[in-house]
VMD Tcl script that draws the C-alpha trace (Angstrom):
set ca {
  {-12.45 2.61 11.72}
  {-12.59 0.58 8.38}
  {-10.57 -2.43 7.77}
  {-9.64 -3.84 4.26}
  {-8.19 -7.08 3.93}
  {-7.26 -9.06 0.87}
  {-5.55 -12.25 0.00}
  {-3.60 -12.55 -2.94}
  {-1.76 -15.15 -4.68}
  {1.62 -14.56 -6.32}
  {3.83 -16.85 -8.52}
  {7.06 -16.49 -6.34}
  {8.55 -16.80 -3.12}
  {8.03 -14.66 -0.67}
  {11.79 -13.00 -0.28}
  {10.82 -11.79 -3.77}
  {7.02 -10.82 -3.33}
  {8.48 -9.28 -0.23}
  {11.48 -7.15 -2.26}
  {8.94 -6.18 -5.04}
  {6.59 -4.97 -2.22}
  {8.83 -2.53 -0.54}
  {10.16 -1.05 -3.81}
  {9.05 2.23 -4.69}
  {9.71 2.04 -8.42}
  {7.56 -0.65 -8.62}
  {4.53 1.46 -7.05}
  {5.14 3.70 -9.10}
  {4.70 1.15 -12.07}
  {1.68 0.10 -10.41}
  {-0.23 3.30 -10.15}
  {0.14 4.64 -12.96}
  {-3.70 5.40 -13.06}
  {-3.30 7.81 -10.87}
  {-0.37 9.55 -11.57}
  {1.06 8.67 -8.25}
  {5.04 10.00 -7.99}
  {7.37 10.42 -5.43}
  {8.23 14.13 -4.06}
  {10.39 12.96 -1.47}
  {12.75 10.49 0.75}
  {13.44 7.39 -1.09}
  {13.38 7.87 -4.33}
  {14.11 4.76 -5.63}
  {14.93 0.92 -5.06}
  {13.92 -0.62 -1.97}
  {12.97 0.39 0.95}
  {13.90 -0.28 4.40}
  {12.79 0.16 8.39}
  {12.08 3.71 9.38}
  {12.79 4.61 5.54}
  {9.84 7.53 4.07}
  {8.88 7.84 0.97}
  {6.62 11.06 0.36}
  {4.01 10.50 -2.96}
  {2.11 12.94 -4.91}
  {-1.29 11.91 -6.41}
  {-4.67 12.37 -8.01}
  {-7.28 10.58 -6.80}
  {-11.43 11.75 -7.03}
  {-9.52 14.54 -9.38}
  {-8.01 16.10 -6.32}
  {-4.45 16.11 -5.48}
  {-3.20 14.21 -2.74}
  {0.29 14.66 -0.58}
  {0.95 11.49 1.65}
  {4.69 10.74 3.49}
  {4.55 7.19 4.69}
  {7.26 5.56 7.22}
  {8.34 1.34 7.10}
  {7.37 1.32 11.10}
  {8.06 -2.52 11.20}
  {9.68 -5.14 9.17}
  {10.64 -8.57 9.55}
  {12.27 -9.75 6.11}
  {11.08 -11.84 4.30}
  {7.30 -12.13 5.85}
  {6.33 -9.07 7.08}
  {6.21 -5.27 6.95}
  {3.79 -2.50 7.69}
  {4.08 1.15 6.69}
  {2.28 4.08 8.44}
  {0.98 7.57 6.90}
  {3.14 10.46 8.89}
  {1.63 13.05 7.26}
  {-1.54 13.22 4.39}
  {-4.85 13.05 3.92}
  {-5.80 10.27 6.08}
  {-6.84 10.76 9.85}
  {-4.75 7.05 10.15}
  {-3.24 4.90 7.88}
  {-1.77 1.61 8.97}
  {-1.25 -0.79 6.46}
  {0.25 -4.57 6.97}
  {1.66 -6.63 4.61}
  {2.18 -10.26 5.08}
  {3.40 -13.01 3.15}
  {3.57 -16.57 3.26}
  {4.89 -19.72 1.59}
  {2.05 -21.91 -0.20}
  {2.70 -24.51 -3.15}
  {2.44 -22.17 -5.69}
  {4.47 -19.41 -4.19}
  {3.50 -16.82 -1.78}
  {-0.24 -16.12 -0.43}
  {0.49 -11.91 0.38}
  {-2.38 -10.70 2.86}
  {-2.72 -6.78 2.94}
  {-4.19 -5.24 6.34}
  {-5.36 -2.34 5.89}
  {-6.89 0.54 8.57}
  {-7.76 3.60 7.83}
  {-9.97 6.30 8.97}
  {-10.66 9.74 7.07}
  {-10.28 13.30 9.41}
  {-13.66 15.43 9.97}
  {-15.33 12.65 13.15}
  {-18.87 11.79 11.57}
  {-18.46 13.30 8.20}
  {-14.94 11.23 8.04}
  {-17.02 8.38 8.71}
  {-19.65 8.60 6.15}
  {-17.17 9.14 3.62}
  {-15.62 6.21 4.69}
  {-18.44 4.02 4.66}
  {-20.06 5.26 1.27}
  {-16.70 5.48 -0.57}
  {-13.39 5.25 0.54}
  {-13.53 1.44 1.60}
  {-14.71 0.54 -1.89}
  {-12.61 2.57 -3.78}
  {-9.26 1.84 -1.78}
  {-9.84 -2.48 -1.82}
  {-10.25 -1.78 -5.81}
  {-7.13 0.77 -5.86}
  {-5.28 -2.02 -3.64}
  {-6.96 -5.10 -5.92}
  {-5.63 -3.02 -9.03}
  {-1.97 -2.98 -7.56}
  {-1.64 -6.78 -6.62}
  {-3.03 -7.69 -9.59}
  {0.27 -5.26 -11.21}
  {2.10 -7.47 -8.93}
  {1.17 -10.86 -9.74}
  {1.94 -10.01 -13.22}
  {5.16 -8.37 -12.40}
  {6.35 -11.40 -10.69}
  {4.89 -13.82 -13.39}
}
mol new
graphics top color blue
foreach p $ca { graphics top sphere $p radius 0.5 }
foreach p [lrange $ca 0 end-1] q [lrange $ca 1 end] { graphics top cylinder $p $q radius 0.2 }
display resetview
């Protein structure tokens, strides 16, 4: 199973990085690229433990249905959110953030595995991995200049 992580510097604390994180207006905002809007639970402002959010997207020129559940959070430092349905075999994605000098170093965990065993796999390996660390590069780089 793949694993993404990335490190990125924000220009805020961390109760803030963490609010702008868990808002679903502001991932909207951030993907706009791909079209990415919600089709059901929260709809808007912030979300919370056990909330859902259900997102509609385009990605490879395919459409994409993925509901997505806040499985843990500890405010202001920590949160992960889960795929319960979609296109992904698993999704589990942490995000953590922490207090530095110059505001809040956010790491994103990230595992994943596509459905379809060995096939999953090499799709994985030849694409997805690359393709989701510049998707997820794309949106903290939204939110470092969000938070700016």
């Amino acid at each position: 199973m793949p694993t993404i992580v990335l490190r990125t510097e924000l220009p805020a604390s961390p109760h803030r990085c963490f609010e702008l994180s868990l808002s679903v207006d502001a991932h909207t905002a951030s993907m706009e690229r791909s079209n990415e809007r919600i089709v059901g639970g929260v709809t808007s402002g912030v979300m919370g433990l056990d909330d859902t959010v259900t997102w509609r997207a385009r990605h490879f020129g395919i459409p994409f249905t993925m509901t997505s559940r806040i499985t843990e959070l500890t405010a202001p430092t920590r949160f992960v959110d889960e795929q319960v349905s979609g296109p992904f075999g698993r999704w589990w994605h942490e995000h953590v953030f922490e207090e530095t000098a110059a505001g809040t170093l956010m790491t994103d965990t990230v595992d994943f595995a596509s459905p379809l065993g060995p096939l999953g796999r090499a799709v994985d390996a030849a694409v997805l991995t690359r393709y989701l660390t510049r998707l997820l590069t794309q949106r903290n780089s939204w939110l470092a200049d969000a938070l700016a």
